[in-house]
PQR file of N, CA, C, O and H, with PARSE charges and radii, in Angstrom:
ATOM      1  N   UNK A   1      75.637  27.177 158.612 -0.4000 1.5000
ATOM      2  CA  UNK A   1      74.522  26.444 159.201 -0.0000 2.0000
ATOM      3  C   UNK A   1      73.581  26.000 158.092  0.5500 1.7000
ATOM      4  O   UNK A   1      73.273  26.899 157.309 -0.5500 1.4000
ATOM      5  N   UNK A   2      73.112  24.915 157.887 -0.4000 1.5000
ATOM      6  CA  UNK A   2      72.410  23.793 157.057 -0.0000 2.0000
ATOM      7  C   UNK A   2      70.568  24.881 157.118  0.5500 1.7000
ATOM      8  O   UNK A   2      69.746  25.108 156.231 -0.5500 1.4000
ATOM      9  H   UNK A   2      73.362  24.185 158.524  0.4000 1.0000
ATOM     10  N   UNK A   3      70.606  25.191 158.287 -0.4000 1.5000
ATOM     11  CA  UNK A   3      68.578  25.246 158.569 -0.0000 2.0000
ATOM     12  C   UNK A   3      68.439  24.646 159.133  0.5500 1.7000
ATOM     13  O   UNK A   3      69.200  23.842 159.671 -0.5500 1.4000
ATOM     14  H   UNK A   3      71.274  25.006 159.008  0.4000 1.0000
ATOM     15  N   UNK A   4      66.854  24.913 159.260 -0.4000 1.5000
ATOM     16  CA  UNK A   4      66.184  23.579 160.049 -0.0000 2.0000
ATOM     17  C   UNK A   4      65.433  22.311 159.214  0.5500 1.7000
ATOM     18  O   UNK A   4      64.733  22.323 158.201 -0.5500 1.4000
ATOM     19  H   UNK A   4      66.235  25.566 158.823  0.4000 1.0000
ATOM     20  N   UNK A   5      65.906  21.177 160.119 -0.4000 1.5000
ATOM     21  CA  UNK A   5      65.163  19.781 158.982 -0.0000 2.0000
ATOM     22  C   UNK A   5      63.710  20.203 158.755  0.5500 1.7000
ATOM     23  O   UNK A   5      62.882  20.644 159.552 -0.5500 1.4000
ATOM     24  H   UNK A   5      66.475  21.167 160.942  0.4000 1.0000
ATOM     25  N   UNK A   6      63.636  19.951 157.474 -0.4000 1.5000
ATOM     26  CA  UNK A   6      62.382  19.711 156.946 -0.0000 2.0000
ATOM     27  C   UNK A   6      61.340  18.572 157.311  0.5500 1.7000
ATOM     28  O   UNK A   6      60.495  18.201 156.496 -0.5500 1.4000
ATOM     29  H   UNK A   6      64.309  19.592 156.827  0.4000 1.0000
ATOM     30  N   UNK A   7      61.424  18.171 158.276 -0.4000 1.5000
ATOM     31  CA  UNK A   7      60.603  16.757 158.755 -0.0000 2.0000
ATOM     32  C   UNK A   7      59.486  16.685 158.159  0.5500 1.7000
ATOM     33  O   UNK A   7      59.149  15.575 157.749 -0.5500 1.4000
ATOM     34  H   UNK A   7      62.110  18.473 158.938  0.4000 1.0000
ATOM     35  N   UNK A   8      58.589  17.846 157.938 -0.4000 1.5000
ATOM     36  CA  UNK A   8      57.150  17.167 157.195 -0.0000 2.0000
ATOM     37  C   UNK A   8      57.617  17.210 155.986  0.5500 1.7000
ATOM     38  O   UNK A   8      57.271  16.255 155.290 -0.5500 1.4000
ATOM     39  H   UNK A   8      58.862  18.748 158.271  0.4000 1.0000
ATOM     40  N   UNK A   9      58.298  18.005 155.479 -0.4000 1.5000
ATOM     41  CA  UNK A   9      58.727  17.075 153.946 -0.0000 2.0000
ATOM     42  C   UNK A   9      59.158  15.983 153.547  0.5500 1.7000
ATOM     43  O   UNK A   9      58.918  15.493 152.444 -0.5500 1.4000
ATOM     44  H   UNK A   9      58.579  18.781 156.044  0.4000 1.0000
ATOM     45  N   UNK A  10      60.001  15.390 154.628 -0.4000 1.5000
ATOM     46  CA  UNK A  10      60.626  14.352 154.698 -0.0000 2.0000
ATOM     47  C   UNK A  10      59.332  12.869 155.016  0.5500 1.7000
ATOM     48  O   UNK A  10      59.237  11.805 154.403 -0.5500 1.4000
ATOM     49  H   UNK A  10      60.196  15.788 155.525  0.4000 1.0000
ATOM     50  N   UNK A  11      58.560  13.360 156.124 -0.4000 1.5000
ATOM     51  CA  UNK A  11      57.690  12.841 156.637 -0.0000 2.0000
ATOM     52  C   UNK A  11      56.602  11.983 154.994  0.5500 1.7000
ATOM     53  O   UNK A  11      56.465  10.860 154.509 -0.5500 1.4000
ATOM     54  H   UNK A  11      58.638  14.224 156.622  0.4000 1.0000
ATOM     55  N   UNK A  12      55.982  13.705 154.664 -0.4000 1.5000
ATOM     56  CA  UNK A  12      55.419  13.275 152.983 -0.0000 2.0000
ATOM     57  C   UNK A  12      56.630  12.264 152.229  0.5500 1.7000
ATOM     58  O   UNK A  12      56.311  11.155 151.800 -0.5500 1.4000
ATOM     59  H   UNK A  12      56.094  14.618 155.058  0.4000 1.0000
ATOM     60  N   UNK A  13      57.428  12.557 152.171 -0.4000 1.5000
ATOM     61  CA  UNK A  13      58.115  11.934 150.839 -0.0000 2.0000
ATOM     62  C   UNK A  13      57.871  10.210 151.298  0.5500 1.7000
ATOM     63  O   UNK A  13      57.400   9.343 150.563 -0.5500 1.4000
ATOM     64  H   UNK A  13      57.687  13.457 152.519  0.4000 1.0000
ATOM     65  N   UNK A  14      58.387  10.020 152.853 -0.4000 1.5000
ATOM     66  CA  UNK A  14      58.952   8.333 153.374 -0.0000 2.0000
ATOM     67  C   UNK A  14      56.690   7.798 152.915  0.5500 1.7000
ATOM     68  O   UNK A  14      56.281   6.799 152.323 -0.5500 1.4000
ATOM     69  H   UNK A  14      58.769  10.724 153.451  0.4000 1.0000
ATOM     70  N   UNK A  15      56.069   8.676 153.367 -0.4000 1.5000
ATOM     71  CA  UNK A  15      54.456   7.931 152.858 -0.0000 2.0000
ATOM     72  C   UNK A  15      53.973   7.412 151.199  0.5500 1.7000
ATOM     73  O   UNK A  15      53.400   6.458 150.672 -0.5500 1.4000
ATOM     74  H   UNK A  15      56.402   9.487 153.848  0.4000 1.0000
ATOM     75  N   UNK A  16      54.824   9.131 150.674 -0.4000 1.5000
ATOM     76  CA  UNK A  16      54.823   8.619 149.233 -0.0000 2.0000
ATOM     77  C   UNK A  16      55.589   7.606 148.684  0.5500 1.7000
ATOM     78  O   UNK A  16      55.183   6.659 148.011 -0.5500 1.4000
ATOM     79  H   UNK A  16      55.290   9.905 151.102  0.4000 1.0000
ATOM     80  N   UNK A  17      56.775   7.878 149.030 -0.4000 1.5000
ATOM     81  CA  UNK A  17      57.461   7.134 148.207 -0.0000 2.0000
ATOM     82  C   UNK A  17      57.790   5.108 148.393  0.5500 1.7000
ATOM     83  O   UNK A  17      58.258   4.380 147.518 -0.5500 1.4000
ATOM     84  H   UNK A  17      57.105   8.648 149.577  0.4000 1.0000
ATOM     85  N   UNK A  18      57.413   4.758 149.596 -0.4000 1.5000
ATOM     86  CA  UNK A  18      57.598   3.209 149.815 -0.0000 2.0000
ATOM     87  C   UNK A  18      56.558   3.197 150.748  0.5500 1.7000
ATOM     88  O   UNK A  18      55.904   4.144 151.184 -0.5500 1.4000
ATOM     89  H   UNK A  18      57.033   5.350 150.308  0.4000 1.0000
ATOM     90  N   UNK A  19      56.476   1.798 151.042 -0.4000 1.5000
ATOM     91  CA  UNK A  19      56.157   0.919 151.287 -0.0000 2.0000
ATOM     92  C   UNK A  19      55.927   1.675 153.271  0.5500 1.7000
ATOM     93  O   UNK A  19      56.916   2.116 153.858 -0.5500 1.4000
ATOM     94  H   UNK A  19      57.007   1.028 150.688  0.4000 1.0000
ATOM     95  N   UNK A  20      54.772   1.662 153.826 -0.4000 1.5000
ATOM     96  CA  UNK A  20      55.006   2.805 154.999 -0.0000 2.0000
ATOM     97  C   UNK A  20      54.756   1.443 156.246  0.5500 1.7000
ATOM     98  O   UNK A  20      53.848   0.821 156.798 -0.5500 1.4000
ATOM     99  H   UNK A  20      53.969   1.304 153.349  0.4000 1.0000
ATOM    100  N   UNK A  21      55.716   1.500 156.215 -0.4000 1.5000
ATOM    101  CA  UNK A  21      56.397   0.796 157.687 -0.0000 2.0000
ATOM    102  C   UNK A  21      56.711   1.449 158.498  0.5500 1.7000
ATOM    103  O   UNK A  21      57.096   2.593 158.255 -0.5500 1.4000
ATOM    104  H   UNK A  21      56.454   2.005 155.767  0.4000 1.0000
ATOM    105  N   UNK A  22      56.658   0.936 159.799 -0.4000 1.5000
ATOM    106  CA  UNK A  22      57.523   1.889 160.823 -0.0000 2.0000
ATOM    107  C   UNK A  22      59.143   2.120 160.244  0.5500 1.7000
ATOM    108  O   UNK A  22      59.771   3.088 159.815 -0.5500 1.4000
ATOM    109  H   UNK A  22      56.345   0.007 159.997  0.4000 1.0000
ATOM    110  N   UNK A  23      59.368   1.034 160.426 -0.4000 1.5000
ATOM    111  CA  UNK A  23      60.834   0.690 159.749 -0.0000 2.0000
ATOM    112  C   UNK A  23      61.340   1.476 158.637  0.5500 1.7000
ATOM    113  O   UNK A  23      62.485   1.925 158.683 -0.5500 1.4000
ATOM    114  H   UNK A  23      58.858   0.247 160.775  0.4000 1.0000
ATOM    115  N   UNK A  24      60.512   1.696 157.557 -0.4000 1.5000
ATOM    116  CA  UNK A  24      60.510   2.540 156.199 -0.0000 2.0000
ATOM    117  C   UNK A  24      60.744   3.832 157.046  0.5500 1.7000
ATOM    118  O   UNK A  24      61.886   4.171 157.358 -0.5500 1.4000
ATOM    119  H   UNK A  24      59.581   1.332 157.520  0.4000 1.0000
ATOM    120  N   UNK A  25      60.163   4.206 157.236 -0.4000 1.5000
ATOM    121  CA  UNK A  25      59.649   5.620 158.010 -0.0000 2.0000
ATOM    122  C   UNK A  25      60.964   6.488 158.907  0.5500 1.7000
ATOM    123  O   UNK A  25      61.540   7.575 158.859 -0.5500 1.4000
ATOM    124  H   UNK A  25      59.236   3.931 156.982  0.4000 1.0000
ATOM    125  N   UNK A  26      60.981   5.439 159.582 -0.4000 1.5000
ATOM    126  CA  UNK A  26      62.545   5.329 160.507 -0.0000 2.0000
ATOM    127  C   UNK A  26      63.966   5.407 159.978  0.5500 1.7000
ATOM    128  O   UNK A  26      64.942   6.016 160.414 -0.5500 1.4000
ATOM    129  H   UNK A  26      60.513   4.556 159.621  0.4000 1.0000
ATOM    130  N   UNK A  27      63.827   4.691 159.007 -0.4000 1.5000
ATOM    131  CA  UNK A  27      65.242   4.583 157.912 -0.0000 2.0000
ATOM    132  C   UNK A  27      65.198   6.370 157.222  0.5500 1.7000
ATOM    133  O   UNK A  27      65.866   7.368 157.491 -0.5500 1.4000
ATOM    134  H   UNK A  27      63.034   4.196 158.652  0.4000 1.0000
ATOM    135  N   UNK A  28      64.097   6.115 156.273 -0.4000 1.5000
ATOM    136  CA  UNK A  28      64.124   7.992 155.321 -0.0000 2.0000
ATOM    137  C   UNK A  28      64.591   8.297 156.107  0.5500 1.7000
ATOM    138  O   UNK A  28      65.795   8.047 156.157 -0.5500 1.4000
ATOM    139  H   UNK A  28      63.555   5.304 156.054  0.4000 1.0000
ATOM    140  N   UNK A  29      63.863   9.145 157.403 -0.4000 1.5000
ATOM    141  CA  UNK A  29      64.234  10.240 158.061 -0.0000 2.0000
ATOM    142  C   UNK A  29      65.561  10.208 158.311  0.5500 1.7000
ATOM    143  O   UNK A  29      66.330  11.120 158.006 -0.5500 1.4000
ATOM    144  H   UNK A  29      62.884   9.349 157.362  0.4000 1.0000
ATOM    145  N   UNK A  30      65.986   8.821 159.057 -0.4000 1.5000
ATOM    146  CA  UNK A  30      67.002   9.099 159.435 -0.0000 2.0000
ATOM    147  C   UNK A  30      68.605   9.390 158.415  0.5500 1.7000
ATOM    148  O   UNK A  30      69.703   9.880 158.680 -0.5500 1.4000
ATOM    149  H   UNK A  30      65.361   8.081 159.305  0.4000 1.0000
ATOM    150  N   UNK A  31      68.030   8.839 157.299 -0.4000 1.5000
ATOM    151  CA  UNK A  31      68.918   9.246 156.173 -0.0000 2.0000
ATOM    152  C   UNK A  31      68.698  10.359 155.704  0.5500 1.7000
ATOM    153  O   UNK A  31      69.327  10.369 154.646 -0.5500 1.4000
ATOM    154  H   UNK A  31      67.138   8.441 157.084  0.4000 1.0000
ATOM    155  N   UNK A  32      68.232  11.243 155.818 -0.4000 1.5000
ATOM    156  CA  UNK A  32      67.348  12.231 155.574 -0.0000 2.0000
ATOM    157  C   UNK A  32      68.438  13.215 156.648  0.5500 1.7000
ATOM    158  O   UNK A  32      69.446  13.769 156.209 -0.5500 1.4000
ATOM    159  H   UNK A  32      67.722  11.235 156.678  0.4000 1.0000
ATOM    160  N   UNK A  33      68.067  13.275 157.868 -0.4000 1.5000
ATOM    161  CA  UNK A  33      68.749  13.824 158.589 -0.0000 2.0000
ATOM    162  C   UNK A  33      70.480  13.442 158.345  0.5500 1.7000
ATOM    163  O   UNK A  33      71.352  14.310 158.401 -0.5500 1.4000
ATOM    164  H   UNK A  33      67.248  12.825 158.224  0.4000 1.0000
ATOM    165  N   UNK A  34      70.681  12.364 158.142 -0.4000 1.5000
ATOM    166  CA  UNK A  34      72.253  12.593 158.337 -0.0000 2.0000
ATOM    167  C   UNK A  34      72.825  13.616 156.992  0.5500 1.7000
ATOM    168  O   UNK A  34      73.707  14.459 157.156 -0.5500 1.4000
ATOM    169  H   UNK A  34      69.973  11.660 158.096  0.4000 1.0000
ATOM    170  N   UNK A  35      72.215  13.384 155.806 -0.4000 1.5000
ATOM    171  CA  UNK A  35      72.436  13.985 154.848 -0.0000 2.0000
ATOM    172  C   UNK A  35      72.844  15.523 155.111  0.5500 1.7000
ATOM    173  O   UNK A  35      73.878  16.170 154.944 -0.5500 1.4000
ATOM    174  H   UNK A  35      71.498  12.699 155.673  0.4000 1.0000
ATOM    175  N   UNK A  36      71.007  15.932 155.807 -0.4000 1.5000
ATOM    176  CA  UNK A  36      71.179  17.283 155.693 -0.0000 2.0000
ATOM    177  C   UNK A  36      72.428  17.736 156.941  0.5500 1.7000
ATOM    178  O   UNK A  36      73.129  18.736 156.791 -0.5500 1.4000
ATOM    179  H   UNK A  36      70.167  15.406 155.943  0.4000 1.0000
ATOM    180  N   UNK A  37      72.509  17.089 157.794 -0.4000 1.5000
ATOM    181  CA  UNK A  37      73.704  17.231 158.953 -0.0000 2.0000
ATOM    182  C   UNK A  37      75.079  17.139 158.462  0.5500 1.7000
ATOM    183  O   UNK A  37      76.083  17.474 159.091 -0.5500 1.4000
ATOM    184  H   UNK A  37      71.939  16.276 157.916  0.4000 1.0000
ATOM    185  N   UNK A  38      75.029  16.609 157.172 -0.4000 1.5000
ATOM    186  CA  UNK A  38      76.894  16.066 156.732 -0.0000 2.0000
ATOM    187  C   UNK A  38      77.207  14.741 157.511  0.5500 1.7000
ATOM    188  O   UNK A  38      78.330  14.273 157.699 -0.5500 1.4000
ATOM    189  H   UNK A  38      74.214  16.336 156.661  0.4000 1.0000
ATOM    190  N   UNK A  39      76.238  14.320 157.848 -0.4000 1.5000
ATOM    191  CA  UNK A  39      76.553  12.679 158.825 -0.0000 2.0000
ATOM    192  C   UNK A  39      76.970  12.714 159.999  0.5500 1.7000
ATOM    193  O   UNK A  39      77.448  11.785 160.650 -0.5500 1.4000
ATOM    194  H   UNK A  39      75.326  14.700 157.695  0.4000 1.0000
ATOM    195  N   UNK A  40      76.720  14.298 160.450 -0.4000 1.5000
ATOM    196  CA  UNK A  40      77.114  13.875 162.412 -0.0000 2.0000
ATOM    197  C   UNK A  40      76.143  15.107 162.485  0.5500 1.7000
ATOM    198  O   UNK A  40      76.346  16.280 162.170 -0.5500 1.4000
ATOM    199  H   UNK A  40      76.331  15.052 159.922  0.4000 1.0000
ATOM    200  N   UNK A  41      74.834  14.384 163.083 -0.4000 1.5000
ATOM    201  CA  UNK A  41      73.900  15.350 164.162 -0.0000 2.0000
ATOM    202  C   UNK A  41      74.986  16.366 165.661  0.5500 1.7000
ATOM    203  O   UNK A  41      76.002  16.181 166.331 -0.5500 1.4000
ATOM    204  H   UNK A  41      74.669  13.432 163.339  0.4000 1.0000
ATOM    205  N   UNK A  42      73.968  17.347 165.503 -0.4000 1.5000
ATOM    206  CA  UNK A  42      75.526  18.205 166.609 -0.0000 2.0000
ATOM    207  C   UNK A  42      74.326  17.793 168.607  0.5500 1.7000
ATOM    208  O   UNK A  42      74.600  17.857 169.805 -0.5500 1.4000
ATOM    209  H   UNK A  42      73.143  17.497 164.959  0.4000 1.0000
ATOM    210  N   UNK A  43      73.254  17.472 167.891 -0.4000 1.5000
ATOM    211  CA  UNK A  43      72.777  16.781 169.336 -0.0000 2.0000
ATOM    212  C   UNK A  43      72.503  15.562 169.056  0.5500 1.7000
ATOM    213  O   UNK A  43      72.921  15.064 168.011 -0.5500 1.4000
ATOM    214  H   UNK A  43      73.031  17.421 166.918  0.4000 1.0000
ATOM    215  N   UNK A  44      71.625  14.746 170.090 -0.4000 1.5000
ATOM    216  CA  UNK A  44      71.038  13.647 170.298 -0.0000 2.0000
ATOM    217  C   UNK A  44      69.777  13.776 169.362  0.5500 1.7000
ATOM    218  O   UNK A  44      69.358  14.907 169.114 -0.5500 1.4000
ATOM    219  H   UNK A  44      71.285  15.151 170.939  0.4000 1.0000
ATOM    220  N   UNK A  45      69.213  12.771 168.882 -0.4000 1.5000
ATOM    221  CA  UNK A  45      67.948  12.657 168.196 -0.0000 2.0000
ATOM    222  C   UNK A  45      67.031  11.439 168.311  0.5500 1.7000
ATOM    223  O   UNK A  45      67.268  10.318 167.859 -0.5500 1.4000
ATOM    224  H   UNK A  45      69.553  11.853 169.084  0.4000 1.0000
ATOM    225  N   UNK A  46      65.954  11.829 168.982 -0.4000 1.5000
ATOM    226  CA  UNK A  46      65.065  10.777 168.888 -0.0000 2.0000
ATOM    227  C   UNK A  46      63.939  10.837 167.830  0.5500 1.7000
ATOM    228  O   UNK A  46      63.780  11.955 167.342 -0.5500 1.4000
ATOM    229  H   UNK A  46      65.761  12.739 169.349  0.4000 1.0000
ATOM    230  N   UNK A  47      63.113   9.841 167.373 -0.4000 1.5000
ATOM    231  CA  UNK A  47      62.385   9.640 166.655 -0.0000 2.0000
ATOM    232  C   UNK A  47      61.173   8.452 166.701  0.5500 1.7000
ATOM    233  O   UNK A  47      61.528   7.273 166.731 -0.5500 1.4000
ATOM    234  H   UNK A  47      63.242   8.932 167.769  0.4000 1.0000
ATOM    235  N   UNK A  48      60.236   8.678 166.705 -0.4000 1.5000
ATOM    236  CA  UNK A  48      59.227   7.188 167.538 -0.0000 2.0000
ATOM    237  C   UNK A  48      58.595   7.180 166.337  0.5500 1.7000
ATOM    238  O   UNK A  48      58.276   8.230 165.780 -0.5500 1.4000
ATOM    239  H   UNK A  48      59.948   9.635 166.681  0.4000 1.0000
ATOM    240  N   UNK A  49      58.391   6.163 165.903 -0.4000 1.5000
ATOM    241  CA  UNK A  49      56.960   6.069 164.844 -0.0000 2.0000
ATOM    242  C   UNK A  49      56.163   4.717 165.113  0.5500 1.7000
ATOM    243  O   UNK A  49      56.635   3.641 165.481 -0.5500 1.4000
ATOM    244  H   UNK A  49      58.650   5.310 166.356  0.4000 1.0000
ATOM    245  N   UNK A  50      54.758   5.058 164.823 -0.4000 1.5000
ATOM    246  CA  UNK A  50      53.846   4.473 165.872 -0.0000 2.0000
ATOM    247  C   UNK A  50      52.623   3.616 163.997  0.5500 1.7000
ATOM    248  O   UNK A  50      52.404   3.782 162.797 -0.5500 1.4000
ATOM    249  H   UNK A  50      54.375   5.932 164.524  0.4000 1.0000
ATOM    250  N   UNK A  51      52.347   2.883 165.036 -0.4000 1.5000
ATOM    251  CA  UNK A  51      51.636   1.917 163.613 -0.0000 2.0000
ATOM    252  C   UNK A  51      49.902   1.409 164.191  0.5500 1.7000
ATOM    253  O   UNK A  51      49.567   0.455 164.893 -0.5500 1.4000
ATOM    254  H   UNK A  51      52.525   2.749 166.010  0.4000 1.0000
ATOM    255  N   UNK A  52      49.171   2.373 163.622 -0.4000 1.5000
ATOM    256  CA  UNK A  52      48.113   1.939 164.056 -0.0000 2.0000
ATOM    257  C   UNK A  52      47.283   0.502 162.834  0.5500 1.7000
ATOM    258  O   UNK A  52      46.968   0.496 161.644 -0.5500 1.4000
ATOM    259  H   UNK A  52      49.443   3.148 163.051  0.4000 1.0000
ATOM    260  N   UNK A  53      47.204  -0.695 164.145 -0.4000 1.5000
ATOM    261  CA  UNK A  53      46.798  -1.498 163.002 -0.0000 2.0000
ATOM    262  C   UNK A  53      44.980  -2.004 163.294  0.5500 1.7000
ATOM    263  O   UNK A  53      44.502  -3.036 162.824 -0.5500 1.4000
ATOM    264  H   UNK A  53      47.460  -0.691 165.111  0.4000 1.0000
ATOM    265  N   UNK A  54      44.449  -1.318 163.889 -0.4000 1.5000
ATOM    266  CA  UNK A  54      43.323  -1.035 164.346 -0.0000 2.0000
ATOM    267  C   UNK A  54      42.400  -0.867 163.082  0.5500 1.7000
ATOM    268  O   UNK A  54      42.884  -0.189 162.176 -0.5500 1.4000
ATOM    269  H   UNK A  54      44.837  -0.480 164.271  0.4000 1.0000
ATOM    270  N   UNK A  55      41.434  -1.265 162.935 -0.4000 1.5000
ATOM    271  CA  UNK A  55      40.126  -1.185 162.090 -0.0000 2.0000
ATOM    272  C   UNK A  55      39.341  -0.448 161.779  0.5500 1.7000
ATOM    273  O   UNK A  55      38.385  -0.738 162.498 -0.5500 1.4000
ATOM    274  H   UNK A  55      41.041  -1.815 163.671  0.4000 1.0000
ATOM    275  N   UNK A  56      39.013   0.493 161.063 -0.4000 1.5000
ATOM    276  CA  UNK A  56      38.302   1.768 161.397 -0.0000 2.0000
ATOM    277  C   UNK A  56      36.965   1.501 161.030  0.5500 1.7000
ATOM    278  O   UNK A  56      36.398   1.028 160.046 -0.5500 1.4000
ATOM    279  H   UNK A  56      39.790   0.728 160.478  0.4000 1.0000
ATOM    280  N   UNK A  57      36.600   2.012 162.274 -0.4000 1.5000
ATOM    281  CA  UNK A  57      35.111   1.791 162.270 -0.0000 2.0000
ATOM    282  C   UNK A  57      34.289   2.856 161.849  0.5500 1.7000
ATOM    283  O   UNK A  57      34.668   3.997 162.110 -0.5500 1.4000
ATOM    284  H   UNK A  57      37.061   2.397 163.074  0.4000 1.0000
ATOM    285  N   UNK A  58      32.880   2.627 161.043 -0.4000 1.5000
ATOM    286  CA  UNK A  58      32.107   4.058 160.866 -0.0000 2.0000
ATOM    287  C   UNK A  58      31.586   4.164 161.830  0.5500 1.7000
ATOM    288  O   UNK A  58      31.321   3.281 162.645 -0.5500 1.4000
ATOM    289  H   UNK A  58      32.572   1.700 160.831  0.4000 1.0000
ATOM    290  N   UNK A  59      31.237   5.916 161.893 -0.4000 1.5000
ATOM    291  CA  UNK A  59      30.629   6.122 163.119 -0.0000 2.0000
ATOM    292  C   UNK A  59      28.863   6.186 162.528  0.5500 1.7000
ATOM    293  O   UNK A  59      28.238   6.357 161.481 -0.5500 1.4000
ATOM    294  H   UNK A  59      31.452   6.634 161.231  0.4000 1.0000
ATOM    295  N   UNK A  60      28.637   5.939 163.899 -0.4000 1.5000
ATOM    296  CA  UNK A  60      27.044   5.697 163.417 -0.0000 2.0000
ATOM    297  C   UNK A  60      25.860   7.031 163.486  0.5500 1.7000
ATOM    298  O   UNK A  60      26.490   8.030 163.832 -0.5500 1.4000
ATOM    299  H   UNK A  60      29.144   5.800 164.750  0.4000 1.0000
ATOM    300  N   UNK A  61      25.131   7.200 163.382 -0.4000 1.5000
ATOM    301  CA  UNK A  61      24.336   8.206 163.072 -0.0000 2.0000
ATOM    302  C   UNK A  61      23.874   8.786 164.435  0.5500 1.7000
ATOM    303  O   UNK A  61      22.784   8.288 164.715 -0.5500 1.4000
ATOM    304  H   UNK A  61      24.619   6.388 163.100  0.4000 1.0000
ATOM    305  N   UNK A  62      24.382   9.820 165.567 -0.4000 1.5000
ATOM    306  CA  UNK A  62      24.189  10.351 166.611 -0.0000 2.0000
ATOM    307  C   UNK A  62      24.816   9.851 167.445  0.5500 1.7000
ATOM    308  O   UNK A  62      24.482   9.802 168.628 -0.5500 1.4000
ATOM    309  H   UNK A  62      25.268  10.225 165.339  0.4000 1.0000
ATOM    310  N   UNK A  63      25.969   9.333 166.904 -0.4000 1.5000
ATOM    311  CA  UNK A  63      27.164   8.585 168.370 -0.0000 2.0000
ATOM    312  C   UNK A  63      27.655   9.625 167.961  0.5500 1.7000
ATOM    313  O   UNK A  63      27.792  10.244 166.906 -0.5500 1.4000
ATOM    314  H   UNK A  63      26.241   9.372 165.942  0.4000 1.0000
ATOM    315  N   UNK A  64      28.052   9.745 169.682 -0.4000 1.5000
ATOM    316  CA  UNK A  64      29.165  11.152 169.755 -0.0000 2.0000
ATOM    317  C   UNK A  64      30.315  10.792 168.902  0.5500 1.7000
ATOM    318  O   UNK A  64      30.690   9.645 168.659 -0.5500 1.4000
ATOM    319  H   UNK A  64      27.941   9.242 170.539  0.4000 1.0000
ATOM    320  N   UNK A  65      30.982  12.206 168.352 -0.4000 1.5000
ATOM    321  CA  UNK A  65      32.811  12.023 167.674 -0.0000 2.0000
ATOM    322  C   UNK A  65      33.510  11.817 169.198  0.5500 1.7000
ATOM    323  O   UNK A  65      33.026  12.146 170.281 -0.5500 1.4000
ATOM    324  H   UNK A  65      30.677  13.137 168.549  0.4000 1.0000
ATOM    325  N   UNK A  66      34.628  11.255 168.963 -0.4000 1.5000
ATOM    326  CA  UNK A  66      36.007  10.655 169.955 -0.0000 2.0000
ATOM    327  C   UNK A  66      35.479   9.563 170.393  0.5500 1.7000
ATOM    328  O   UNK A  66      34.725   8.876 169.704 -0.5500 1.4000
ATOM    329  H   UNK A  66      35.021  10.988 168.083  0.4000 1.0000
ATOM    330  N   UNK A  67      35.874   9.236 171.782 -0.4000 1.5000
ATOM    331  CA  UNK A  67      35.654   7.729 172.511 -0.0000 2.0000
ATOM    332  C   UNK A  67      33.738   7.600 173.054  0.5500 1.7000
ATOM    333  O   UNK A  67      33.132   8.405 173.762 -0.5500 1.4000
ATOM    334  H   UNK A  67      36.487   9.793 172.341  0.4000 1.0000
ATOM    335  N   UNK A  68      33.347   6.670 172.590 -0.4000 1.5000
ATOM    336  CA  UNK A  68      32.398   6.119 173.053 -0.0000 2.0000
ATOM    337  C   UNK A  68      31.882   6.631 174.110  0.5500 1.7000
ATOM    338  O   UNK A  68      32.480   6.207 175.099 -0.5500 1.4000
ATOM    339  H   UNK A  68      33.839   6.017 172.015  0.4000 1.0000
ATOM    340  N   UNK A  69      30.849   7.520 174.437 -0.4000 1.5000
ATOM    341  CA  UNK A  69      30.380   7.772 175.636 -0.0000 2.0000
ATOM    342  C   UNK A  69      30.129   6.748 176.310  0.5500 1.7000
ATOM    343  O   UNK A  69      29.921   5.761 175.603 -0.5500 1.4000
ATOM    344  H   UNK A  69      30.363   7.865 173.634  0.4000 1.0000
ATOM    345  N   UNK A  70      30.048   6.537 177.668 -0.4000 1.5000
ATOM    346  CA  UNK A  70      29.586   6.090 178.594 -0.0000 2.0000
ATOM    347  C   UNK A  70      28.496   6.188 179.717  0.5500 1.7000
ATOM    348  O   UNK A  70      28.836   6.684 180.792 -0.5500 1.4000
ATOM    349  H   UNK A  70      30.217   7.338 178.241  0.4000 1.0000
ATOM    350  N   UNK A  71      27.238   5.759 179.548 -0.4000 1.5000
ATOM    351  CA  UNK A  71      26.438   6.389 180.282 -0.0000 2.0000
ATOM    352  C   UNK A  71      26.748   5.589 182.144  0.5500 1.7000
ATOM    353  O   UNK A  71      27.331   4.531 182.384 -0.5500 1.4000
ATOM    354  H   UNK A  71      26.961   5.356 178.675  0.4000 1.0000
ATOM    355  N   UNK A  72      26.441   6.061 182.633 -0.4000 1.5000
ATOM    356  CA  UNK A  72      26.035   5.683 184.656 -0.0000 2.0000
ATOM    357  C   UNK A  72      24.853   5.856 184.724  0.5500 1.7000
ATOM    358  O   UNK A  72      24.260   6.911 184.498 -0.5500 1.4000
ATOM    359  H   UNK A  72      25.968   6.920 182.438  0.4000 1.0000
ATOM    360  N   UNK A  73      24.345   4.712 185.079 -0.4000 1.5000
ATOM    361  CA  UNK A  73      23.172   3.848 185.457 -0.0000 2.0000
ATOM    362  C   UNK A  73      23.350   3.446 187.118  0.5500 1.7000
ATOM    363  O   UNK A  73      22.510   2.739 187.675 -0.5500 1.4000
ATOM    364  H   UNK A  73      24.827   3.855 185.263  0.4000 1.0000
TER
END
């Protein structure tokens, strides 16, 4: 038996090492995994990677942390 995948190592390396695409991201691992498997996973494997392309905003001085309160009036 191989172990168990290292995914956050794998995870670090696909950020360090290129260009971080979903796509990038998707490829490592999955080469990543076949490697450590010998090229046939013994289950099914899913994998989602998600791309936030959203703006980050500062937060301002006594706005709550998380989502925007909402007051009712």
């Amino acid at each position: 038996m191989a172990g168990s995948f290292p995914l956050t190592a794998v995870l670090e390396q696909a950020v360090r090492d290129g260009s971080v695409t979903p796509q990038y991201v998707l490829h490592t691992v999955f080469a990543r995994l076949l490697r450590h498997t010998g090229g046939r996973p013994a289950d099914d494997v899913a994998v989602l990677v998600l791309r936030n392309d959203r703006t980050r905003v500062v937060r301002q001085a006594g706005e709550p942390v998380g989502h925007r309160a909402h007051r009712l009036t």
